[in-house]
ZAMARGU-4260 file (C-alpha; in steps of 0.2 Angstrom, whole numbers, plus 5000, padded with zeros to 4 digits):
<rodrens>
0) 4335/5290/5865 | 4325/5281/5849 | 4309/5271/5851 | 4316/5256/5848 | 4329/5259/5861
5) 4316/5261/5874 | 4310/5245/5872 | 4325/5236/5882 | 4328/5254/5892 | 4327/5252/5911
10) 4322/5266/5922 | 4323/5265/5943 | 4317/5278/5954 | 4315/5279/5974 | 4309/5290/5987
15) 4297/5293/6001 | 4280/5296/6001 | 4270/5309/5994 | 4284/5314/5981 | 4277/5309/5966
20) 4285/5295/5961 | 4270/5283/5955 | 4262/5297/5946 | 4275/5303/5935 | 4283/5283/5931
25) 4266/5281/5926 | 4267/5296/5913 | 4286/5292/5909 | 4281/5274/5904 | 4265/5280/5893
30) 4277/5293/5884 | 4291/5282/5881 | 4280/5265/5879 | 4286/5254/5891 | 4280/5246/5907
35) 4277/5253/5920 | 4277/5243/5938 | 4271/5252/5956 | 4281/5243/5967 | 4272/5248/5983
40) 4257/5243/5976 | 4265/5223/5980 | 4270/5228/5995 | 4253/5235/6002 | 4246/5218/5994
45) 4254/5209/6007 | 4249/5221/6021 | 4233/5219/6018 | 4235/5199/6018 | 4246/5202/6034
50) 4230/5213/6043 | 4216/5199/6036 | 4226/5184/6043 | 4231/5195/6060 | 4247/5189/6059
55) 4259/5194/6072 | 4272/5205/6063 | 4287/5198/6078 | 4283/5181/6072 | 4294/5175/6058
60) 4284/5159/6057 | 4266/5168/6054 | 4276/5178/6042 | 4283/5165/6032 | 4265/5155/6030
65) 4257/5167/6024 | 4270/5174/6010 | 4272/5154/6007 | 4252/5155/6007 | 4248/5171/5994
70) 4246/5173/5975 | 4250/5190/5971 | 4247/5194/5954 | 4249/5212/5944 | 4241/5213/5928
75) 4240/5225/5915 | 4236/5243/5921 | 4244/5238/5937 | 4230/5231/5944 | 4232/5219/5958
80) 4227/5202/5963 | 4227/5196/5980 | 4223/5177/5979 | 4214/5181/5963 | 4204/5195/5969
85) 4207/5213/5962 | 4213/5222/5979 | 4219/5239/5969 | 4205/5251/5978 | 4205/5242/5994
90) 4226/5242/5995 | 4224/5262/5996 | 4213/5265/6012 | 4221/5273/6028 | 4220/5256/6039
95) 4234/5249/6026 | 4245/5266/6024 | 4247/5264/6042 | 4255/5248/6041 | 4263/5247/6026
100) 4279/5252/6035 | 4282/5241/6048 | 4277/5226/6034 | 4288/5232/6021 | 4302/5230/6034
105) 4302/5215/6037 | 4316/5205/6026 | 4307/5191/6023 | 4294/5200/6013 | 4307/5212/6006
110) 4316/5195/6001 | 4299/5188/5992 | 4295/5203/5985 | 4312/5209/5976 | 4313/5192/5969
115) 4295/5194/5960 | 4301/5213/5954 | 4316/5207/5949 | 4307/5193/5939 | 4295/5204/5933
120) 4311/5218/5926 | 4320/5204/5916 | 4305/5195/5906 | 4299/5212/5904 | 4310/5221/5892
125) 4309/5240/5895 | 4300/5245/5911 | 4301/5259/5925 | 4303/5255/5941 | 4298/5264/5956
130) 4298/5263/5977 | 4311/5263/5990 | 4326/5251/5985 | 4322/5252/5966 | 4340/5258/5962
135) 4347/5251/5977 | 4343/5232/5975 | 4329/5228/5964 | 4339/5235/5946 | 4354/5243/5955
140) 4360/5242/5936 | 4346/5250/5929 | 4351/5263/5914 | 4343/5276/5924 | 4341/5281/5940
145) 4332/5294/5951 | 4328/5301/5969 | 4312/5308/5969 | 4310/5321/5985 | 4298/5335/5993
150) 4296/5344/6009 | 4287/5335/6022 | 4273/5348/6020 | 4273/5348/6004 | 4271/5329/6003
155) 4257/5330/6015 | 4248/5341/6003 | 4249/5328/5988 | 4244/5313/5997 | 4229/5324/6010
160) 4224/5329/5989 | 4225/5311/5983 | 4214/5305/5998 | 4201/5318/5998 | 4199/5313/5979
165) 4195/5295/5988 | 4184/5301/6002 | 4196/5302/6015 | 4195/5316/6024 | 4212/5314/6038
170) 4218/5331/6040 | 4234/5340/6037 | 4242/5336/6053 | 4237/5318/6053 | 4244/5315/6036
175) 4260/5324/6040 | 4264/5311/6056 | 4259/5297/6045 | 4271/5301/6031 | 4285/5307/6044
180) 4281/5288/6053 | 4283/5282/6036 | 4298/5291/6034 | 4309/5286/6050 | 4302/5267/6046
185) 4308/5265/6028 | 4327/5275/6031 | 4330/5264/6049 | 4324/5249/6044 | 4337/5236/6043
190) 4333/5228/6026 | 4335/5237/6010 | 4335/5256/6019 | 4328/5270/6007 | 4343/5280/6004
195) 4350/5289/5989 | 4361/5275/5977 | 4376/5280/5970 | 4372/5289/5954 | 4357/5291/5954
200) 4348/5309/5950 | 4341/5318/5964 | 4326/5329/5961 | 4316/5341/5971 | 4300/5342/5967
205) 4293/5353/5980 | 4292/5369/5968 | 4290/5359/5952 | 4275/5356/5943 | 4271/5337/5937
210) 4276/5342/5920 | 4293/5350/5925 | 4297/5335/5932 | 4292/5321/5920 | 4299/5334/5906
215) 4315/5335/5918 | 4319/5317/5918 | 4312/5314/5897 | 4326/5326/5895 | 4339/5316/5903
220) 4335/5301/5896 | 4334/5309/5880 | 4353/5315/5880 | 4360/5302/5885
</rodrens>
């Protein structure tokens, strides 16, 4: 695919945690120069906002005045803005992993935060796309798309890496339940269930290196 074609070219990919989603859409979109938009990101935003306000989650009112009450902003380098302050590092810590599921299942966010995405795809020309109803209902008629998928271990591993990096030191077991927690959350929630979409491309990455993969899907794209 040219250059030029890259430049309306739109690219969705799903999966659970800890398969590497974020970090190869990040590389895809630097090698094929387009955006690049973390979807999860938003949707940890707004747990946080939820956790600050101690909102209860069953109350659909205390939900709704806070999404009515939030200026969620994503700037360049996907840095994000929660009511004007930059929330990226924060968004990351353990106390919001563990309640990101639960939030992000909620249909009244999912509702807000699809229609941001969705705003965000068409002003935005060529872009890739990732998190957990990308190709399902965020751009279900996006050029590509991809199921990103790993072991539970193997998954564990990435994400116990990525939060030593930060200081975090959970171990092995702890990161496992969180990610299997995850898991049953995002496939049984009611709204939007991760789930493979019809046509997309699924792809184990539990014995392939980060380049194998990003190379993988460059490869597809390219012979299309």
């Amino acid at each position: 695919m040219s250059q030029a074609n890259n430049k309306q070219i739109k690219i969705a990919i799903d999966g659970p945690a800890g398969a590497g989603k974020s970090s190869v859409a990040r590389e895809i979109a630097r090698r094929l120069g387009i955006k690049y938009l973390d979807t999860g990101a938003m949707y940890r935003a707004i747990t946080l906002k939820m956790i600050r306000e101690k909102v209860d989650l069953d109350d659909p009112r205390q939900v709704e005045e806070v999404l009515n009450n939030t200026q969620l902003d994503v700037k360049e380098g996907n840095i994000i803005l929660l009511d004007g302050e930059d929330v990226t590092a924060e968004i990351r810590k353990p106390y919001v992993n563990n309640m990101v599921s639960p939030v992000s299942a909620i249909p009244a966010v999912r509702r807000r935060l699809v229609q941001m995405q969705q705003e965000i795809a068409a002003r935005s020309g060529g872009i890739i796309m990732e998190g957990r109803d990308i190709t399902t209902r965020v751009m279900p008629e996006a050029d590509f798309k991809f199921y990103l998928d790993a072991s539970l271990m193997e998954r564990a591993r990435r994400r116990m890496k990525e939060q030593l990096a930060a200081g975090i030191l959970d171990s092995l077991e702890e990161v496992a339940e969180e990610i299997r927690r995850r898991d049953r959350i995002d496939s049984q929630r009611a709204d939007s269930p991760l789930c493979v979409a019809p046509g997309a491309t699924v792809i184990d990455t539990t014995d392939l290196s980060f380049e194998e993969v990003v190379n993988g899907i460059l490869l597809i794209i390219a012979s299309s």
